[in-house]
Structures are given as structure tokens and as C-alpha cells.
C-alpha positions as CSV (number, residue, x, y, z in Angstrom):
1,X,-70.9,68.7,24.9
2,X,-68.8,68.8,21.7
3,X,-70.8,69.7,18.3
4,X,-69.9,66.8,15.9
5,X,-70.8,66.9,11.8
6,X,-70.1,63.0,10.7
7,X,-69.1,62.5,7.1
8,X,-69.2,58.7,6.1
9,X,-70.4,56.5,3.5
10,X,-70.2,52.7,3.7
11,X,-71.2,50.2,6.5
12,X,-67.8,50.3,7.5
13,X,-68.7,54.1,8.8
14,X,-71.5,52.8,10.6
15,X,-70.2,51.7,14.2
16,X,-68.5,55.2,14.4
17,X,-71.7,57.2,13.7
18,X,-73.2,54.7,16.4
19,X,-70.8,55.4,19.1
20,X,-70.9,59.4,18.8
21,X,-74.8,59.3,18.5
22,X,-75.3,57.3,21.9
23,X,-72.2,58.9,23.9
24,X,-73.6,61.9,25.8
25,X,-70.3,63.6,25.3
26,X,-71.6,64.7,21.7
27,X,-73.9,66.0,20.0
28,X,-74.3,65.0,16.6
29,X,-75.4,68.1,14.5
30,X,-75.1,66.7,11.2
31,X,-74.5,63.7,9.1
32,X,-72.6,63.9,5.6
33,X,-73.1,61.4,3.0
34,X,-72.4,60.0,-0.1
35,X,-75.7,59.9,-3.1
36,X,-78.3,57.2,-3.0
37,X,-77.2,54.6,-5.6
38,X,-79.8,53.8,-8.2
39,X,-80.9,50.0,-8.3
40,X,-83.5,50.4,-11.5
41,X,-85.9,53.0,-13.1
42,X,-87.4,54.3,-10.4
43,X,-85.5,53.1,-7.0
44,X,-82.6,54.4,-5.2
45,X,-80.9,52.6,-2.3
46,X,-78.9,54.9,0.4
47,X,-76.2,54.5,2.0
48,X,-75.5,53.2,4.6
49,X,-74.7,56.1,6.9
50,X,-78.3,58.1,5.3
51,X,-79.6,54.3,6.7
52,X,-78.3,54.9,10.1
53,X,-79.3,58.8,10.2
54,X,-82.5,58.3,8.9
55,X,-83.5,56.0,11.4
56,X,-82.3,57.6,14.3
57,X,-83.9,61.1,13.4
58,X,-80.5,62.7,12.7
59,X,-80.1,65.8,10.1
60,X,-78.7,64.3,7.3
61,X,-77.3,65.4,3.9
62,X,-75.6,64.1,0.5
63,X,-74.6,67.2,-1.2
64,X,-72.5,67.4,-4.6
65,X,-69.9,68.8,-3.1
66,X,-69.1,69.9,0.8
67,X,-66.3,72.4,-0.7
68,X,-68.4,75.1,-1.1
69,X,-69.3,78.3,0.6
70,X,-73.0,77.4,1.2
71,X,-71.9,74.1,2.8
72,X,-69.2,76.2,5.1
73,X,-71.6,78.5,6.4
74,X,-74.4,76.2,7.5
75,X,-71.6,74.2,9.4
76,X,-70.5,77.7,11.0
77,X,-74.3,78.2,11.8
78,X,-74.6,74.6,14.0
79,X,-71.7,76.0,15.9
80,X,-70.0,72.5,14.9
81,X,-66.6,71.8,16.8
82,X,-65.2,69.0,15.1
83,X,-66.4,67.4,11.7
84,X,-65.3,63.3,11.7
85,X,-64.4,62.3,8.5
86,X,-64.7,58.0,8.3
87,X,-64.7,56.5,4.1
88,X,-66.2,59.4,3.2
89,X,-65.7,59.0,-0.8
90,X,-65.1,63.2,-1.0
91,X,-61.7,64.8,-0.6
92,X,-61.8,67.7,2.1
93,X,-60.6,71.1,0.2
94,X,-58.9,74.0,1.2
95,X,-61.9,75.9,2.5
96,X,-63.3,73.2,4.8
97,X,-59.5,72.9,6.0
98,X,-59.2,76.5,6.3
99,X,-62.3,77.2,8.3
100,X,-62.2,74.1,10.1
101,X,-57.6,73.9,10.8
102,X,-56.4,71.2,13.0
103,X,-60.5,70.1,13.4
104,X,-61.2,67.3,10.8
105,X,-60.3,64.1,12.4
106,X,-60.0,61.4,10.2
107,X,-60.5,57.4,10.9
108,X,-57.9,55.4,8.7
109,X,-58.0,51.5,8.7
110,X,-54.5,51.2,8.5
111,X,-51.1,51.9,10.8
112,X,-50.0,54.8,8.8
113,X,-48.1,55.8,7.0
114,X,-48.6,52.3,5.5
115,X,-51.0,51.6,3.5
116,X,-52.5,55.3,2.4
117,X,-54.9,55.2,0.1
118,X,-58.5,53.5,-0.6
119,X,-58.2,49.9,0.2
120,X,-55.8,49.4,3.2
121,X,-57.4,46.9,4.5
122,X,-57.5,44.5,1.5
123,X,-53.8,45.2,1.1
124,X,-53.1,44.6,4.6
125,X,-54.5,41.3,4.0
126,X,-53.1,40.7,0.8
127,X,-49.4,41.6,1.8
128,X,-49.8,38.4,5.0
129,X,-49.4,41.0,7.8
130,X,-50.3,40.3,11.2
131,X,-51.1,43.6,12.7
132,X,-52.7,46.8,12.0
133,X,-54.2,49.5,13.6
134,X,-57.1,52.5,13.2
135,X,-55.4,55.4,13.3
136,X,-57.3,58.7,13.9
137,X,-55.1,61.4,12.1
138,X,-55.7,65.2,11.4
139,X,-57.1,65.7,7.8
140,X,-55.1,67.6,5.4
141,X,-54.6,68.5,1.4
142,X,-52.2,65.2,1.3
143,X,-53.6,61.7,1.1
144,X,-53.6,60.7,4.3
145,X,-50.7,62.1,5.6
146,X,-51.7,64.6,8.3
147,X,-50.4,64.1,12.0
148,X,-51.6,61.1,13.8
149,X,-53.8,61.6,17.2
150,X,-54.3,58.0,18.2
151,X,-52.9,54.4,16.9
152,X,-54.3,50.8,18.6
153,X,-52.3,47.5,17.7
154,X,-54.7,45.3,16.3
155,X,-53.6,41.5,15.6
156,X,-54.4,39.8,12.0
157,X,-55.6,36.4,12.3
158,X,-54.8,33.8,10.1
159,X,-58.2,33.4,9.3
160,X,-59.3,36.8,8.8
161,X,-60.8,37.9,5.6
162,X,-61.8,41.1,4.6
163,X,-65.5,40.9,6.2
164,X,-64.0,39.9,10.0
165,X,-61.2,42.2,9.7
166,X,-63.7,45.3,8.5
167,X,-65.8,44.1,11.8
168,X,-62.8,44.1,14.0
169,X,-61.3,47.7,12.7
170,X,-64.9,49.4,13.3
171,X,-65.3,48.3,16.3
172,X,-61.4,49.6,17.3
173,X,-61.9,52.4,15.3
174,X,-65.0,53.6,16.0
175,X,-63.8,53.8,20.4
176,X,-60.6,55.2,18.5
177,X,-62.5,58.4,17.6
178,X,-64.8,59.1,21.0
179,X,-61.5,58.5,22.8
180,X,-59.5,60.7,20.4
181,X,-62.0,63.4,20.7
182,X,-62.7,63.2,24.8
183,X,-59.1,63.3,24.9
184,X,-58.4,66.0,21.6
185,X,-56.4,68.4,23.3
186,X,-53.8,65.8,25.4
187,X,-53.6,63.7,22.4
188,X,-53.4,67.1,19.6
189,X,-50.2,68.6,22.4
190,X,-48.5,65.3,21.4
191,X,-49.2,64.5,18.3
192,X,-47.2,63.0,15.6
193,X,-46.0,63.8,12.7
194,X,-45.6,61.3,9.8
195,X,-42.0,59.7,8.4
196,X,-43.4,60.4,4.7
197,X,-40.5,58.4,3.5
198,X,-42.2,55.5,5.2
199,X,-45.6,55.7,3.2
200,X,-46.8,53.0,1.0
201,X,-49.8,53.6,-1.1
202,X,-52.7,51.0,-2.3
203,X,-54.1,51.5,-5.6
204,X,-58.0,51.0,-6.5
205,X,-58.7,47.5,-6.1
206,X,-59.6,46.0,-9.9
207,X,-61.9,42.8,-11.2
208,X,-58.5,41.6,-12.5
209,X,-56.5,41.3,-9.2
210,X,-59.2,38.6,-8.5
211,X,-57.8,36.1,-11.2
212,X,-56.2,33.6,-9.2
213,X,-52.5,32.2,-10.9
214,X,-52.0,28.8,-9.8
215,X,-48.1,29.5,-10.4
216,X,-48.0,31.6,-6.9
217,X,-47.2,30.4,-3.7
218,X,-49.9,29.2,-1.2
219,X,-49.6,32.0,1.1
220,X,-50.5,34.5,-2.2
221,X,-53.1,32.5,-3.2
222,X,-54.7,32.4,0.4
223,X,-54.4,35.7,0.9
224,X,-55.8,36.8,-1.8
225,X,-59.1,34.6,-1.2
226,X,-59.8,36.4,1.8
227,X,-58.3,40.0,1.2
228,X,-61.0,40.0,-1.9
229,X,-63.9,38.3,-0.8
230,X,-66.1,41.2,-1.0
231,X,-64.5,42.6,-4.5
232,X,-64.1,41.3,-6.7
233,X,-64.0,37.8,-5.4
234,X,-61.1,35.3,-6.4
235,X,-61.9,33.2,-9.0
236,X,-60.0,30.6,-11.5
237,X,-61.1,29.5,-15.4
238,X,-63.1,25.7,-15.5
239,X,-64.7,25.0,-18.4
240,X,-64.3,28.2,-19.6
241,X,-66.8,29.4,-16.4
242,X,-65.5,31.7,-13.8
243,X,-65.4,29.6,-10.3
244,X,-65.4,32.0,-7.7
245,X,-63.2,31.0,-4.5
246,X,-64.8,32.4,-1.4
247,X,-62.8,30.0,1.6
248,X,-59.8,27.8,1.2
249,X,-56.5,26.9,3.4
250,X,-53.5,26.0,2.6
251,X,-52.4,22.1,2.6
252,X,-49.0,21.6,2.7
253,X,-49.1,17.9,1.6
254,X,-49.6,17.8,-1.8
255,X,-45.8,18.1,-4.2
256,X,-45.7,21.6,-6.1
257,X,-47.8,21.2,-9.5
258,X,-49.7,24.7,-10.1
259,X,-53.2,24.4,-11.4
260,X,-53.1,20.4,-10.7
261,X,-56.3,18.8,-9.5
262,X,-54.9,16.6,-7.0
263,X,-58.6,16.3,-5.5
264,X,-62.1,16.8,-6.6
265,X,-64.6,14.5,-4.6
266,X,-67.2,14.9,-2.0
267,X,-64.8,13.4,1.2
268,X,-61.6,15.4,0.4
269,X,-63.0,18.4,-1.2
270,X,-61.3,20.2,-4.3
271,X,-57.1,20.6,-4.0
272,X,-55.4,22.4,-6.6
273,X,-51.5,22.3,-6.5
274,X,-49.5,25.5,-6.7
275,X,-45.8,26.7,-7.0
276,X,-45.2,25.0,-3.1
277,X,-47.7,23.3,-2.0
278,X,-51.8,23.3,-2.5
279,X,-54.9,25.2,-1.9
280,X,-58.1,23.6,-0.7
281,X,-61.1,25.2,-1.7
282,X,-63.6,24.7,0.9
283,X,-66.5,27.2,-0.2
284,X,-67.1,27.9,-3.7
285,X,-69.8,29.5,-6.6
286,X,-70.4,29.0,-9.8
287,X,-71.8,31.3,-12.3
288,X,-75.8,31.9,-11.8
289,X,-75.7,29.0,-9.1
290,X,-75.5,29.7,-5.1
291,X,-72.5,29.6,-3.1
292,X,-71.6,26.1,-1.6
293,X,-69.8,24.3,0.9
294,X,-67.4,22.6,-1.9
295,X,-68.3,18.9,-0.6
296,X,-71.9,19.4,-0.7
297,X,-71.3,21.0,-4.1
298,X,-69.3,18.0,-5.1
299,X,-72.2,15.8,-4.2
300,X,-74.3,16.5,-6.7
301,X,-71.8,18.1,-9.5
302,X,-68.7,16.6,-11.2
303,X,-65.0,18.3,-11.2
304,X,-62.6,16.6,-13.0
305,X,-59.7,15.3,-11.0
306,X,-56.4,14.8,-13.0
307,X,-56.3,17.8,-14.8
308,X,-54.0,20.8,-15.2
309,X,-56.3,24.0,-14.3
């Protein structure tokens, strides 16, 4: 039985913690996560990960820092084999990697080396492609760039958005990991190293890349919607209101005309033109108001028709 400490932080985390927890192969020692978040005066929500440990009766921590000495030493003292790293939200320094060489294994929602960074999957979906792949990879000082153990084709849907493409990659990743480490020292013989020249890099993901320009192509537009459902949310300027765009597909139809409302009632829905074609927006919220299916919405609220957005 392998000694595991877990370091994770969002729901995306969750699935892997799962599979380690109920796989008698290890024996999780220790969780690692990020600090409760304050809601108002006097509550805190935790994370999802303290969720999960919580509940199951697992040893769980959130300290300041897991670079230090102190933190080191009570690792060393649970006789811990492997510490799995998965959207932790802390870098790993020199004396974790020191202490720990060749024995942080790292889950990355991407097929390195594309995509490094903290949002690979909204920029896998952003950039139209149509696979991916959790790698698990040995953590070093770089950004992602330490050998990779294990990589699973995954195919990209059309209709993916960020929420069913986050589901998908747990679930791959999270088997990624117990298979990596039933299978450490096969896959750790063989392992790869990566063509740096080959990285690409995604940047923090802003309010501002939500702003949909009608004078992109479809396919932009599209993905866009669903790469940033979660955050910020696409969203285009009516009536000086933010409308934010949360499904649409592309209608090839409709002349280019960007920002044109070709369509705004309750039996065709809402079509905007853009540099090629159109979008139709099939799920949409206004400020303060719920989010609708756009024809209901359009039942019982105006859009103006005819207008250049």
C-alpha cells in the first residue's frame, strides 16, 4: 500500500481524491488544500477538496505555505511515498522537490507541452481543438514542464463547453493518476521528456476576454461561449445592459453582417450576424434576471430586430 499526501483545490480535484481514497492500493495520509474563502462577516466556505476530506474523515490541511520545514518534516513523519499534486493554487519549491525528487506527480488538463499554464482547458476550447489529454507529469521548478508519465487521447466534442469538458478530463484524469501510480516504476523507466520548443502557454483568464466582437468569425464567437461559460461568461452590450451568452450555435444561413439582428422573436430565437455567418443564442441572462431558454425569454420580453448590435 503506497502512502499518498493529495494537494488539490477546486472541484475539478475532486474525482482524483475520490479514486485514491476508495482504491485499496493507497492510503491516503493527508489532504492539502487551499484557505476557506470568506462569503460575509462571519462565514467561510471551503473548498472543495476540505469538502471531500472532511466528509470522508481524512486528515486534512490548508497551510500558508507547504514550502517550509515544518510542513517537510510532518510529511517525512507519515512515511508519505508520493504527494499528488491536482489545481493545487501553490507552486511546489525547492525543498518539497528536494526531499520528495522524482515523487510529486502532477495531473495537467492539457496534452503537454501545449497549453502550460492555468487555464488549459478554456484555451483548448477557445483555440476549436478536437483533442486533448490528462497528462500526469513529474513536478518540477518549471511550469509544467517536467517529464510526462502517462498521456490519454481525449476527443473534443463540438458541443463541449467548459463544464462537460472539466467532467470528462476528471474522470480521465483522475484513472490517469491510480494507473500512473500502480504502474510508477514501468511508466517512470520510460518516461518522457518534453520538446520545450513545443510549449504554448495560457495566460490568466480576464472579465474582458468575455466581451464578445460581433466582427469575428462564428467559430470564435462559439468557442468562446462555451470555453467561458464558467468565467467570466460571454456577453455583448444591449441597451447599455450586459447580456450574458451561456449557449448558442452557429447558423450558417444568414449573409455576413456583424452585430446585425437578423432575428429576435419567440419561434426563431435571437440571430446576430457576424464576419461569416451568424450566431444563434439559445440560452441567455440578463442583468439581476435568471437565465433563460432565449424563446421563453422572448415571450415575455422585447429585443429589437433590425438593429446593428
Amino acid at each position: 500500500m503506497l502512502n499518498i499526501c493529495f494537494m488539490g483545490t477546486p472541484k475539478f480535484a475532486v474525482q482524483t481524491l475520490d479514486i485514491l481514497y476508495n482504491d485499496e492500493n493507497f492510503d491516503v495520509k493527508l489532504v492539502v488544500s487551499g484557505k476557506d474563502k470568506k462569503r460575509s462577516r462571519n462565514k467561510v466556505t471551503p473548498t472543495e477538496i476540505k469538502k471531500y476530506a472532511t466528509d470522508h474523515g481524512l486528515n486534512v490541511v490548508t497551510p500558508d505555505s507547504v514550502n517550509t520545514e515544518e510542513f517537510v518534516n510532518e510529511l517525512e513523519k507519515l512515511e508519505i511515498d508520493f504527494i499528488v499534486v491536482v489545481a493545487f493554487g501553490q507552486l511546489i519549491g525547492s525543498l518539497l522537490l528536494e526531499k520528495f525528487n522524482d515523487r510529486i506527480i502532477n495531473l495537467h488538463p492539457s496534452i503537454l507541452p501545449k497549453y502550460r499554464g492555468a487555464a488549459p482547458m478554456q484555451f483548448t476550447l477557445l483555440n476549436g481543438e478536437k483533442q486533448t489529454s490528462p497528462t500526469t507529469m513529474l513536478i518540477e521548478k518549471g511550469m509544467d514542464s517536467g517529464d510526462i508519465l502517462m498521456q490519454e487521447i481525449v476527443d473534443v466534442d463540438i458541443n463541449d463547453n467548459y463544464y462537460s469538458l472539466e467532467e470528462k478530463m476528471s474522470e480521465y484524469g483522475s484513472r490517469a493518476i491510480r494507473d500512473t501510480l500502480i504502474n510508477f516504476d514501468e511508466l517512470y523507466k520510460n518516461r518522457i521528456k518534453q520538446n520545450h520548443d513545443e510549449a504554448t502557454f495560457t495566460k490568466k483568464i480576464t472579465k474582458e476576454m468575455g466581451k464578445i466582437n460581433w466582427n469575428d468569425d462564428s467559430p470564435t464567437i462559439y468557442n468562446q461561449i462555451r470555453a467561458l461559460i464558467d468565467y467570466p461568461t460571454a456577453y455583448f452590450a444591449y441597451e447599455d445592459k450586459n447580456v450574458k451568452v451561456l449557449e448558442a450555435e452557429i447558423i450558417d444561413s444568414y449573409d455576413p453582417n456583424p452585430g446585425y439582428v437578423y432575428e429576435a422573436d419567440s419561434k426563431k430565437g435571437i440571430i446576430i450576424g457576424t464576419r461569416d455567418s451568424a450566431i444563434k443564442i439559445n440560452r441567455l441572462q440578463f442583468p439581476g434576471k435568471k437565465a433563460m431558454d432565449t424563446k421563453a425569454f422572448l415571450m415575455g420580453n422585447d429585443f429589437e430586430k433590425g438593429i446593428t448590435l
